[in-house]
C-alpha positions as a Markdown table, in Angstrom:
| # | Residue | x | y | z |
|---|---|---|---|---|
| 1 | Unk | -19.5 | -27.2 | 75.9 |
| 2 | Unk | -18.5 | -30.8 | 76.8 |
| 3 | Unk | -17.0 | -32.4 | 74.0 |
| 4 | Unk | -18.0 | -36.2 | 74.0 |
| 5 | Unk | -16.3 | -39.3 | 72.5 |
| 6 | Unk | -19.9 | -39.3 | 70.6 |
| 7 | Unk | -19.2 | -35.6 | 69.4 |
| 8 | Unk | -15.8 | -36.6 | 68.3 |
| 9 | Unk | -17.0 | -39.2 | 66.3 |
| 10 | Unk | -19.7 | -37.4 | 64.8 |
| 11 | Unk | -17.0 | -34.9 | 63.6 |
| 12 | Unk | -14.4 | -37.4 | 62.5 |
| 13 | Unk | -16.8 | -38.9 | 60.6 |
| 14 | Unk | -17.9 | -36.2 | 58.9 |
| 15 | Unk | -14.9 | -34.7 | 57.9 |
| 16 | Unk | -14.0 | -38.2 | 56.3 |
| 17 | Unk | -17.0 | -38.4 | 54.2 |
| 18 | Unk | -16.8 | -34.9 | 53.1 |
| 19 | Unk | -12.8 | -35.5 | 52.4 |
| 20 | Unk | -12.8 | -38.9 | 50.6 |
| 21 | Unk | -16.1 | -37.5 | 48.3 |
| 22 | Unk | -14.4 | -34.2 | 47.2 |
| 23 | Unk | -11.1 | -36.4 | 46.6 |
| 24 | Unk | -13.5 | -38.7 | 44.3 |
| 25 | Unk | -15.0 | -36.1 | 42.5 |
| 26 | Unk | -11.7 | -34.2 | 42.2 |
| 27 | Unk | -10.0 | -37.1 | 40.4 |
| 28 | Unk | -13.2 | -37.5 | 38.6 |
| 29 | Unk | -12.9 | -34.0 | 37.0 |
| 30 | Unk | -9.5 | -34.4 | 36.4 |
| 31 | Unk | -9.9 | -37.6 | 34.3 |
| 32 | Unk | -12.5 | -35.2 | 31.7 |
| 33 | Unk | -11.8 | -35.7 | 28.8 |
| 34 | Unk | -10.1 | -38.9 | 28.7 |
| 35 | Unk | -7.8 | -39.1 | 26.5 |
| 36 | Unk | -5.9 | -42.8 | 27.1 |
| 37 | Unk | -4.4 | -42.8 | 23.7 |
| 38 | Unk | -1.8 | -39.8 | 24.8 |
| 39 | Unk | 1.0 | -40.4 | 26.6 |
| 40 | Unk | 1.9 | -36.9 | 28.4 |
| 41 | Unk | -2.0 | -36.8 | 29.2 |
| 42 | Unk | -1.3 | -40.6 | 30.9 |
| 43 | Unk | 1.6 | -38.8 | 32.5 |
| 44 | Unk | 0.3 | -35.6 | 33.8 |
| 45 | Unk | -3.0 | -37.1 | 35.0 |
| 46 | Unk | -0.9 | -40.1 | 36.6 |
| 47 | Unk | 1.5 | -37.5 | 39.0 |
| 48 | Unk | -1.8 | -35.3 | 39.4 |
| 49 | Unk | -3.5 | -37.8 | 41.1 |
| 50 | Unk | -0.3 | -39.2 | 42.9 |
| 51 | Unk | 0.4 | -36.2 | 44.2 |
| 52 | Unk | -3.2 | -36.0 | 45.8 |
| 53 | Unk | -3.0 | -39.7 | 46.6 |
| 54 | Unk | -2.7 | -38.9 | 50.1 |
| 55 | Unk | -5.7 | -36.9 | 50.9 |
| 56 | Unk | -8.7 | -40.1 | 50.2 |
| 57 | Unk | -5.9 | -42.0 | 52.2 |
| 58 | Unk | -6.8 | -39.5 | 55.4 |
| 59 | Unk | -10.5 | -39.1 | 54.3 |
| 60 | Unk | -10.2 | -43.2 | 55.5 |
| 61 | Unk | -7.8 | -43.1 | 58.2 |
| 62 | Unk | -10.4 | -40.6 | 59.7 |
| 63 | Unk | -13.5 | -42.9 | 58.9 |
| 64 | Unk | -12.0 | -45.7 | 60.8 |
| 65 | Unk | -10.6 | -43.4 | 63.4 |
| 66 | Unk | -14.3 | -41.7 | 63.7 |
| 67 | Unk | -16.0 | -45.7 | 63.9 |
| 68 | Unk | -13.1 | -46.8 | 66.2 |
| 69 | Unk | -14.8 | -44.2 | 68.8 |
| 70 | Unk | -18.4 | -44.9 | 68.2 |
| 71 | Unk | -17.2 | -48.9 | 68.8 |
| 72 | Unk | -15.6 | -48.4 | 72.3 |
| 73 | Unk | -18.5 | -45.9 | 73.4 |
| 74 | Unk | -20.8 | -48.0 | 76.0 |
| 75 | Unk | -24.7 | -48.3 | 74.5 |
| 76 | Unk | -23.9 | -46.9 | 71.2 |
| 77 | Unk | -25.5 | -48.6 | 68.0 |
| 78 | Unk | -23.8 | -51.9 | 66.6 |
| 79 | Unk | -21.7 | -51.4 | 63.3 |
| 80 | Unk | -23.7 | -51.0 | 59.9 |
| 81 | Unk | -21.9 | -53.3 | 57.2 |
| 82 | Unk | -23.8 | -50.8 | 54.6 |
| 83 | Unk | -21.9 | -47.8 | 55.6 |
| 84 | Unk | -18.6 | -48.7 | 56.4 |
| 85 | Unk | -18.2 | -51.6 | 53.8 |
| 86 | Unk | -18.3 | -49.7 | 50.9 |
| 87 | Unk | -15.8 | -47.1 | 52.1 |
| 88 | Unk | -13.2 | -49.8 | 52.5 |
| 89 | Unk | -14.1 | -51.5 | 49.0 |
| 90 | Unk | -13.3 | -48.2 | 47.6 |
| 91 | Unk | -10.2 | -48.1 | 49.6 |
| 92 | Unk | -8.8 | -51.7 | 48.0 |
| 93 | Unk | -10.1 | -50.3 | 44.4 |
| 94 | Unk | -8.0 | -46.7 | 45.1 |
| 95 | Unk | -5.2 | -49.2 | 46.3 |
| 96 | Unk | -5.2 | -51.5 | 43.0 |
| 97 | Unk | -5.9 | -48.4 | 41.0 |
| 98 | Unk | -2.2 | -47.0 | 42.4 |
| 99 | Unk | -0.9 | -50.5 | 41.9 |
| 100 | Unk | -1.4 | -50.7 | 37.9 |
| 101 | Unk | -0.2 | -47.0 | 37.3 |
| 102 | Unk | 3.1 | -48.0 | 38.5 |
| 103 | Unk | 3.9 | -50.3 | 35.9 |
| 104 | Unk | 2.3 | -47.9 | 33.4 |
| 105 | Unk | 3.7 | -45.1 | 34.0 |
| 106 | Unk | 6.9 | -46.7 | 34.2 |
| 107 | Unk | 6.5 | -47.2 | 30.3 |
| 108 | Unk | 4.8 | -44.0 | 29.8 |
| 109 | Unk | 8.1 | -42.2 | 30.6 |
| 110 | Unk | 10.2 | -44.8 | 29.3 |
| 111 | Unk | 8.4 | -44.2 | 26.0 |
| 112 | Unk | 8.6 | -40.3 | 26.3 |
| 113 | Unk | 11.9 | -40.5 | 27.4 |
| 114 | Unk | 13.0 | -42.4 | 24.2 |
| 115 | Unk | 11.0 | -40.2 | 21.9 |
| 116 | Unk | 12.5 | -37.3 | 22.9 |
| 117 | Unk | 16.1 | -38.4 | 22.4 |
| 118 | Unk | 14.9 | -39.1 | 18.8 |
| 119 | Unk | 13.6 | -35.9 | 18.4 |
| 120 | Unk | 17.2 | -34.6 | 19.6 |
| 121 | Unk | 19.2 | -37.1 | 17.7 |
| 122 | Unk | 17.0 | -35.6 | 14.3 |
| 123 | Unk | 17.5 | -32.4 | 15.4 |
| 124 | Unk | 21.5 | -33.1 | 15.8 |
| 125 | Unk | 21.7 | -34.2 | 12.2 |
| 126 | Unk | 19.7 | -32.1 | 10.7 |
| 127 | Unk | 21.8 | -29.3 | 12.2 |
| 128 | Unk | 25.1 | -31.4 | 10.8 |
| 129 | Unk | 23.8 | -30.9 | 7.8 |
| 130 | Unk | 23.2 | -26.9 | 8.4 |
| 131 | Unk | 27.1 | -27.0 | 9.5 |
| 132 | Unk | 28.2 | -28.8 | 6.1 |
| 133 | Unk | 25.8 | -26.8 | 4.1 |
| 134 | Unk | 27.5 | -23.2 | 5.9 |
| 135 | Unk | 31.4 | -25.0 | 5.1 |
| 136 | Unk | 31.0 | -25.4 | 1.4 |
| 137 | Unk | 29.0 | -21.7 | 1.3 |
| 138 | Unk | 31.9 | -20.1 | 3.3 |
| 139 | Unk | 34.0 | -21.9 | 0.7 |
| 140 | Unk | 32.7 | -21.0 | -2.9 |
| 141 | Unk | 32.7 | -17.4 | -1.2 |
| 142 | Unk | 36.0 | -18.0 | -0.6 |
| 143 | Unk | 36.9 | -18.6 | -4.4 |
| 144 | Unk | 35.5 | -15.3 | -5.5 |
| 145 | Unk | 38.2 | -12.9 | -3.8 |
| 146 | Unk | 35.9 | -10.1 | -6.2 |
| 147 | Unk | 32.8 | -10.8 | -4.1 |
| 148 | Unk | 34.2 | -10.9 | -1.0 |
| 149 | Unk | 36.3 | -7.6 | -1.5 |
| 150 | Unk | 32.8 | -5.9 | -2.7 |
| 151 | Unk | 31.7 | -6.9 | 0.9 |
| 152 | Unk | 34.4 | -5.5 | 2.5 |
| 153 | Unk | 33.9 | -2.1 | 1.3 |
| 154 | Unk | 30.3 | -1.7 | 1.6 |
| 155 | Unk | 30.6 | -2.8 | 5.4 |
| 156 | Unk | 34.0 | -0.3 | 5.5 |
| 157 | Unk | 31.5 | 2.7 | 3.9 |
| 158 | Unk | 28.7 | 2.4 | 6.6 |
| 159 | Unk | 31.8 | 2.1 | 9.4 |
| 160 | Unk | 33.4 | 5.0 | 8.1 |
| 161 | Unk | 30.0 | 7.0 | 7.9 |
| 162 | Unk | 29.8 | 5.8 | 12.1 |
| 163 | Unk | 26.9 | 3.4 | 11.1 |
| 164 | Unk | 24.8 | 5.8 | 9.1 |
| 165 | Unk | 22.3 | 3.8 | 6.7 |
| 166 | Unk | 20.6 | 5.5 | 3.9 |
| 167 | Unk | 19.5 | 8.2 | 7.0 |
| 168 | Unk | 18.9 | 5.1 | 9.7 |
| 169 | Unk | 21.9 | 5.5 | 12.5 |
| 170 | Unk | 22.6 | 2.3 | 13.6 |
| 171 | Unk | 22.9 | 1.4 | 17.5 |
| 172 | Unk | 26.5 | 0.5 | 19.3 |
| 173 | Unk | 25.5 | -3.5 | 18.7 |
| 174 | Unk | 24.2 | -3.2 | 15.1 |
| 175 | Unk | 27.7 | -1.0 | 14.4 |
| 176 | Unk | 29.8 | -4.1 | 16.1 |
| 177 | Unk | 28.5 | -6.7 | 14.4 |
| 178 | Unk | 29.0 | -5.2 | 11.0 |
| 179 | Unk | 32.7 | -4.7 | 12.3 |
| 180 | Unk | 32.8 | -8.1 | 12.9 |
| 181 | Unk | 31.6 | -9.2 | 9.7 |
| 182 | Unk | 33.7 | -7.2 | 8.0 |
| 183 | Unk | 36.8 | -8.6 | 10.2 |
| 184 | Unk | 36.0 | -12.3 | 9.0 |
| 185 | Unk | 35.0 | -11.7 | 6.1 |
| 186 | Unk | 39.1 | -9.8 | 5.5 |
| 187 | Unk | 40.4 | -12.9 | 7.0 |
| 188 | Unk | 38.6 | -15.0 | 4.4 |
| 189 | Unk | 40.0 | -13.0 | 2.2 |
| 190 | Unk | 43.4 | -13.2 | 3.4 |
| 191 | Unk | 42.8 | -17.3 | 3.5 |
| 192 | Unk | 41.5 | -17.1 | -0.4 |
| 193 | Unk | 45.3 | -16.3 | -1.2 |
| 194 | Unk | 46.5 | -19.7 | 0.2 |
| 195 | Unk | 44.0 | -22.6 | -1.1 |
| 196 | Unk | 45.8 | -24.9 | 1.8 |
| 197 | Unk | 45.6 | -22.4 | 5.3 |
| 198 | Unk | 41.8 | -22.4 | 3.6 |
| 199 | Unk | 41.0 | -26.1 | 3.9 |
| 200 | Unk | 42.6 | -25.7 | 6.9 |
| 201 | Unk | 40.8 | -23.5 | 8.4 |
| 202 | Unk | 37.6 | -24.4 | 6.8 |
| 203 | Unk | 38.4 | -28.1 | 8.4 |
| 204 | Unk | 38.9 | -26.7 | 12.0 |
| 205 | Unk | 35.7 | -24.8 | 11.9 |
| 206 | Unk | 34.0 | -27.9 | 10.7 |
| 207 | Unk | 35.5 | -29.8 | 13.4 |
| 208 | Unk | 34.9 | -26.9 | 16.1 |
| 209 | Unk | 31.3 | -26.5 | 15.1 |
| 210 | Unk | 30.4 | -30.0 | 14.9 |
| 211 | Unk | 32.2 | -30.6 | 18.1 |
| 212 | Unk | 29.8 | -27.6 | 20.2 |
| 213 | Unk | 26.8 | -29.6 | 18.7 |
| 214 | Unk | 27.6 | -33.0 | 19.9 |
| 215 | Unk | 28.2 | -31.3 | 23.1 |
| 216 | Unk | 24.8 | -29.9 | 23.4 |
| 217 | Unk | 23.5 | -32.8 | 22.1 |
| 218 | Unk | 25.2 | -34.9 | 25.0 |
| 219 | Unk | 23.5 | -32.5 | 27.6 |
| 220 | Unk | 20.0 | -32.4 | 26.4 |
| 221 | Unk | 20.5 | -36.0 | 26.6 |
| 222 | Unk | 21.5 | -36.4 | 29.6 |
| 223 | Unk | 19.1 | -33.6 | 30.9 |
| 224 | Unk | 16.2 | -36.0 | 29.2 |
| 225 | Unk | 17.5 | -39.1 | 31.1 |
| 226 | Unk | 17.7 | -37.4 | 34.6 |
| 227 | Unk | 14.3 | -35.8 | 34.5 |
| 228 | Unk | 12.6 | -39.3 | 33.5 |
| 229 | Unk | 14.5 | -41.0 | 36.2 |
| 230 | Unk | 13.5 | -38.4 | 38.9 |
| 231 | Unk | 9.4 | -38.9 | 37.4 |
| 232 | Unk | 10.0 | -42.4 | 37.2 |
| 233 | Unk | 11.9 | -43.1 | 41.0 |
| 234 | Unk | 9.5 | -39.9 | 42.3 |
| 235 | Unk | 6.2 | -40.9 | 41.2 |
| 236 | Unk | 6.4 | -44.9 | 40.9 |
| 237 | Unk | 7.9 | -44.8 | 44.8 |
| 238 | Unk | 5.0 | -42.5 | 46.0 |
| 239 | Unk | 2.2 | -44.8 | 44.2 |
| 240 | Unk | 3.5 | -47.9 | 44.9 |
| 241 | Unk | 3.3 | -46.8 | 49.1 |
| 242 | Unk | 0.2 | -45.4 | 48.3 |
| 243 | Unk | -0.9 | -48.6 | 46.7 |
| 244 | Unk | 0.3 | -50.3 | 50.1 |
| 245 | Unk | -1.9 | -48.0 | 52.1 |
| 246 | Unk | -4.5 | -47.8 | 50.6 |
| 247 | Unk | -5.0 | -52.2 | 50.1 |
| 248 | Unk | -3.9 | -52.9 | 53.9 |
| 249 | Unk | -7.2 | -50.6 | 55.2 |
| 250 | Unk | -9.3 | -51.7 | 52.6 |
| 251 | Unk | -8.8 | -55.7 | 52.9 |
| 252 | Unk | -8.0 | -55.2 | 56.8 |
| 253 | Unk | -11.0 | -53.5 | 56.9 |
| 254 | Unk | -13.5 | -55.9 | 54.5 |
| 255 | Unk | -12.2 | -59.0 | 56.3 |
| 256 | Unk | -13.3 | -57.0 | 60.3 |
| 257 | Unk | -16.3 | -55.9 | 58.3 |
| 258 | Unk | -17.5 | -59.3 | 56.7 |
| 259 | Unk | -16.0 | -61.7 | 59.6 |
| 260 | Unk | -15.3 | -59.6 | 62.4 |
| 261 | Unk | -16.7 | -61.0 | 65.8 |
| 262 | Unk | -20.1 | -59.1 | 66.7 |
| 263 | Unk | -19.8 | -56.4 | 69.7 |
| 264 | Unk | -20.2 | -57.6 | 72.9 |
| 265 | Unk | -23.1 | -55.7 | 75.0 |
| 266 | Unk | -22.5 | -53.2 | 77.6 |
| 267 | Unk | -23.1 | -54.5 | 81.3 |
């Protein structure tokens, strides 16, 4: 089989329309249900579509490709403003539509962004107060040298009876930690003797404590800030040139379509 310039544009053009309407109904079905008023729905359904951006792009590169042919072929039919016009209106509507979700989403993740830091600087304080709460416990125990010797020896029976539990043996990590509690638990008793190595102590573990949290506090942070400045540079960048595609066919294409100079006939 010979395969003609009018074959090829028959195919081009085909494969276009079938592209650019599955992309349309695809974005369709991804804007159900709309829900404007919620920012990580703005967000998700604004990469989505950026991400797919490209493919209508081809579905009209294809088009124009496809009536490019059919043009230059001798004794084919002159251009129909009906079909190709409205193809290239919805290019310049795709184009602005790209254009206005830069700015929004912009402030989407700015927004986002911001909330979540406050949800970690509550978090962060909340948890200071968890740490201040756990200092003064550790140190009314600590004035009750009668309490915390009663610890010691029921952790000291169930070690000496090799982690046996009213019948229950208890497994190698279950055994350890009771060792360990029954480790710190002797040096706050040890501390209870000497009020001063106590506030001591008690301080530095303040100080320690409070000193991991602001550190993962500090990361999540930063963590936060990197992954809205890789959404924001990643996603504005690719609709912005998307934008830029999309409103050079379309115009280009309205203006050849509305003014363009009529075909000349084949000699």
């Amino acid at each position: 089989m010979k395969i003609t310039t009018t074959f090829t544009s028959l195919a081009l053009k085909l494969v276009g329309v079938i592209i650019l309407v599955s992309a349309l109904i695809d974005y369709l079905f991804l804007a159900i249900p709309l829900q404007l008023s919620n920012r990580n729905w703005q967000i998700d359904f604004t990469n989505t579509i950026v991400d797919r951006g490209v493919v209508p792009l081809l579905a009209v590169s294809l088009l124009v490709l496809g009536w490019w042919i059919t043009d230059n072929t001798p004794n084919s039919a002159p251009p129909s403003k009906a079909v190709r016009l409205p193809v290239f209106i919805i290019s310049s509507l795709l184009g602005l539509l790209f254009l206005l979700l830069v700015p929004i989403h912009l402030s989407n993740i700015s927004n986002v962004s911001a909330q979540f830091i406050q949800e970690i600087d509550q978090r962060a304080s909340a948890q200071e107060e968890e740490i201040q709460g756990f200092i003064e416990q550790l140190d009314a125990i600590a004035r009750n040298p009668e309490q915390i010797q009663s610890e010691i020896e029921q952790r000291n029976q169930v070690i000496n009876s090799g982690g046996n539990i009213q019948g229950r043996q208890l497994n190698p990590e279950e055994l350890q930690a009771i060792t360990s509690q029954r480790d710190q638990l002797q040096e706050l008793l040890t501390l209870s003797q000497s009020p001063s190595d106590l506030e001591t102590r008690l301080e530095e573990t303040r100080t320690r404590l409070q000193t991991e949290l602001r550190d993962l506090q500090r990361q999540e942070k930063q963590r936060a800030q990197t992954q809205a400045l890789r959404q924001t540079l990643r996603t504005g960048i690719n609709s912005f040139m998307l934008s830029v595609g999309y409103i050079v066919l379309g115009w280009l294409g309205i203006k050849n379509s509305m003014y363009g100079s009529p075909r000349k006939p084949s000699s």
